[in-house]
C-alpha positions in Angstrom: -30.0 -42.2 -29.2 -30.4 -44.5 -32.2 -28.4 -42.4 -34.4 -25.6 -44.3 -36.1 -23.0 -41.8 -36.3 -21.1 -41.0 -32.6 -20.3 -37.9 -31.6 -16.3 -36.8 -31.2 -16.0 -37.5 -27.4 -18.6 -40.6 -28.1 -15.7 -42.3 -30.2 -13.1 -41.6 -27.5 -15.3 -43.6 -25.2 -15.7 -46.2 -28.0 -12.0 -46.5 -28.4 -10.9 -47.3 -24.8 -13.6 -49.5 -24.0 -12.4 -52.1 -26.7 -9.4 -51.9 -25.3 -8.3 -54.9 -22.5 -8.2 -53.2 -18.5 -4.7 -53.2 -18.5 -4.7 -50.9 -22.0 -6.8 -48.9 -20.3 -4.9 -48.1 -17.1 -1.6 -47.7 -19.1 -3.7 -45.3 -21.2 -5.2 -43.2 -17.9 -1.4 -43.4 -16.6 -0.7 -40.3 -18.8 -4.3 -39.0 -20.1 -7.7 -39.0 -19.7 -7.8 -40.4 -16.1 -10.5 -37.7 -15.6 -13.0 -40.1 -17.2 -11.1 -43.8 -16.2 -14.1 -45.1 -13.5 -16.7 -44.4 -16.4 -14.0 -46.1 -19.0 -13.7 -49.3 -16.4 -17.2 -49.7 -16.0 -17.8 -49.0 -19.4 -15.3 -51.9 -20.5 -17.9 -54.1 -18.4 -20.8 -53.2 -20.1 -20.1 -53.6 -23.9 -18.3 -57.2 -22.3 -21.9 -57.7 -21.7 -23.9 -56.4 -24.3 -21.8 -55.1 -27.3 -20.5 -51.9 -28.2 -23.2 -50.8 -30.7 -24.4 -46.9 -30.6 -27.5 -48.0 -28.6 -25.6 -50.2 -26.5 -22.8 -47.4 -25.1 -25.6 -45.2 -24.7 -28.0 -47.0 -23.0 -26.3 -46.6 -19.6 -26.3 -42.7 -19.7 -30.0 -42.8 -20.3 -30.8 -45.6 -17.8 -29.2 -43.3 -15.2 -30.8 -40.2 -16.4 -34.0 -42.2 -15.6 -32.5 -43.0 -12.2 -31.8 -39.4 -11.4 -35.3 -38.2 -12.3 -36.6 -40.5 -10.0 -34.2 -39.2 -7.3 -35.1 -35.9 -7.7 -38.3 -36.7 -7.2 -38.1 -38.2 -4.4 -35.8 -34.7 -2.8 -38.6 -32.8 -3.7 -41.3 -35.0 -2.2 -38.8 -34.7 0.9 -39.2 -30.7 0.7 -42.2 -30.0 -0.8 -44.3 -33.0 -1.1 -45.9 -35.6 -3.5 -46.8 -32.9 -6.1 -43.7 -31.0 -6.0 -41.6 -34.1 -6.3 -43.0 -35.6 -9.5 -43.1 -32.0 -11.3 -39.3 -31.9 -10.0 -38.4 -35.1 -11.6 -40.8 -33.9 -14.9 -38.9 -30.6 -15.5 -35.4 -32.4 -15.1 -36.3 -35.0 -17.6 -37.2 -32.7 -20.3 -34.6 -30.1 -19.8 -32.7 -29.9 -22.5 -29.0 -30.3 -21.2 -30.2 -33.6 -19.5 -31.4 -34.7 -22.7 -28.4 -34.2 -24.3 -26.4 -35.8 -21.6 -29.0 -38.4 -21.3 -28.3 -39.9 -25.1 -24.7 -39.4 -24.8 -21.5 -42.4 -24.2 -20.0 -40.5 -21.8 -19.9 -40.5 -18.1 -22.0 -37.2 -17.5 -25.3 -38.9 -17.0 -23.9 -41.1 -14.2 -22.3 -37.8 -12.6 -25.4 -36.4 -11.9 -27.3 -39.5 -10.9 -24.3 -39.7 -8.6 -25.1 -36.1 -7.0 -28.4 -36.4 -6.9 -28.1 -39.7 -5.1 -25.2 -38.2 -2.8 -27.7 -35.4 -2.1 -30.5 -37.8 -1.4 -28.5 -39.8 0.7 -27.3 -37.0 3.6 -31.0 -35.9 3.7 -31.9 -39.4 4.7 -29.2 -39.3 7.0 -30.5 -36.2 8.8 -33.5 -37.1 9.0 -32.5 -40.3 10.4 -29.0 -40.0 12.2 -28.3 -43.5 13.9 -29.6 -44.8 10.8 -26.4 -46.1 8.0 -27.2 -43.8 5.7 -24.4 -41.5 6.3 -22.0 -44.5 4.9 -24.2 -44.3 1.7 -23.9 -41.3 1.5 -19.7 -41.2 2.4 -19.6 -43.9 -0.3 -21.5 -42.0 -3.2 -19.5 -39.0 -2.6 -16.5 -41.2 -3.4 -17.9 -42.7 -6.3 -18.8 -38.9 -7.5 -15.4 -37.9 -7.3 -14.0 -40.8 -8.8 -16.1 -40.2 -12.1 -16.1 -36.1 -12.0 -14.0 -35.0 -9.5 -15.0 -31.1 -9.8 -19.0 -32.9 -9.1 -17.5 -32.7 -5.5 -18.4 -28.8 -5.7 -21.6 -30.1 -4.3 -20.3 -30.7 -1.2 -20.4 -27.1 -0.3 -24.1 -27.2 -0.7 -24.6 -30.0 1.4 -22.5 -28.0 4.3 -24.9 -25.8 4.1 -27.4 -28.4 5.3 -25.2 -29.5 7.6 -25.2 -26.2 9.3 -28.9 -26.1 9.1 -29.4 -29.2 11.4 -26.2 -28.6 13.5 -28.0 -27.0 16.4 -29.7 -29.7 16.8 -27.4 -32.7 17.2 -24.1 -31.6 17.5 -22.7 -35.4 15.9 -23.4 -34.5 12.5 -20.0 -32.2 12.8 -17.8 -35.6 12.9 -20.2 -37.5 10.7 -19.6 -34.8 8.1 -15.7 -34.9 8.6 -15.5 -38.6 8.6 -17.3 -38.3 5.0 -15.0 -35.8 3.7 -12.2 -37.4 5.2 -13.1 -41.0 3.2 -13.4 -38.5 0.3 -9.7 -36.9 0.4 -8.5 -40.6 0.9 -9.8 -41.8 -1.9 -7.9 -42.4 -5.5 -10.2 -39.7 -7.1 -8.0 -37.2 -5.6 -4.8 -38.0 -7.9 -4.0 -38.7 -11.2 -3.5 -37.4 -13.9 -6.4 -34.8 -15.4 -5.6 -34.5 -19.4 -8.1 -35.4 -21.6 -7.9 -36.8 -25.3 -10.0 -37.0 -28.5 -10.0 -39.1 -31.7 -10.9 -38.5 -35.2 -11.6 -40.5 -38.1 -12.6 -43.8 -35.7 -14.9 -46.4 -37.3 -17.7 -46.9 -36.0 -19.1 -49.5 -33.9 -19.4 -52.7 -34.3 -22.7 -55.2 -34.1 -24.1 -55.7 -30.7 -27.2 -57.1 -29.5 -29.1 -54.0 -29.9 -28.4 -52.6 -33.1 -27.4 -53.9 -36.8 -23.2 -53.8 -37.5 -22.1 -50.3 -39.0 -19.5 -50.1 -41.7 -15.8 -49.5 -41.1 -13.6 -46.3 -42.2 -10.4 -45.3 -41.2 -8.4 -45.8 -38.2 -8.1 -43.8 -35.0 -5.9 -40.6 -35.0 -5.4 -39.5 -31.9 -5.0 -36.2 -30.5 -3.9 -35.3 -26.8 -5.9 -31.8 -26.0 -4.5 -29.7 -22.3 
């Protein structure tokens, strides 16, 4: 995480968060919109605290933290106490989450988002007067607007759905009013190319890390 040099994608992220918001939508107008909620939130953040390496990759590893503890709490909804924390343990030190988990790109929040999504509807089951079918309409939302193909998990969740559809027949509308917020929402258009730079300087000083040197300029590349 504290490694001075970004990574390829890393400098992409770099690059459109200095920009102003209205650089960045005229940007996500023709690529990259894939990634534009991450890019817009992003442009907060380093408002905030800089856009040092430890500062753009700080969010992806706060919400790795998040989603462990998410986990957890699915499998303490499942399988209990034990089986919860174990849960969260083994997705902590996996290694793809670790490598997502030090990274300044939106893949961290994706799955916090899912997991959260996930956590959400079983509330909601267990609970079904209870609001948490909004949360968990709203979190789908927000997991399509950063990754829209994250909405794959949707199918698993029907299968829930079905499971506990015997038993109150309401959770049929519930599930298309949720779906039905999803289809409405903007992360269902736009544009889906993505874009990579070489050859960015690095970072500059912010209030977690010492200023890195300067080399060339961007070169941008648009990839299919």
């Amino acid at each position: 995480m504290t490694d001075s040099l970004l990574g390829r994608d890393e400098l992409v992220t770099w690059d459109m968060v200095g920009r102003d918001t209205g650089r960045i939508l005229a940007t996500l107008g023709n690529v990259d919109a894939v990634h534009g909620t991450y890019y817009l939130l992003m442009r907060g953040w380093v408002e905030l605290f800089g856009d040092s390496v430890v500062s753009l990759r700080l969010p992806s590893v706060l919400a790795v933290a998040a989603a462990a503890a998410v986990i957890a709490l699915i499998g303490d909804r499942f399988f209990g106490y034990r089986a919860g924390i174990l849960a969260g343990l083994l997705f902590a030190i996996s290694p793809a989450v670790s490598r997502y988990g030090q990274e300044a790109r939106s893949y961290a929040l994706v799955i916090l988002a899912v997991a959260l999504a996930t956590l959400l509807l079983l509330r909601a089951l267990d609970r079904p007067r209870s609001p948490w079918g909004a949360g968990y309409a709203l979190t789908l939302v927000l997991t399509g607007l950063l990754r829209l193909i994250a909405l794959s998990v949707v199918l698993a969740h029907a299968c829930l759905l079905v499971a506990h559809a015997r038993q109150d027949r309401s959770l049929w509308w519930k599930a298309a009013s949720a779906l039905a917020a999803v289809a409405g929402s903007p992360c269902s258009a736009g544009p889906r190319r993505s874009v990579s730079c070489t050859g960015c300087r690095r970072p500059t000083a912010g209030p977690f890390s010492p200023s890195p040197r300067d080399c060339s300029p961007p070169r941008w590349v648009a990839a299919p």
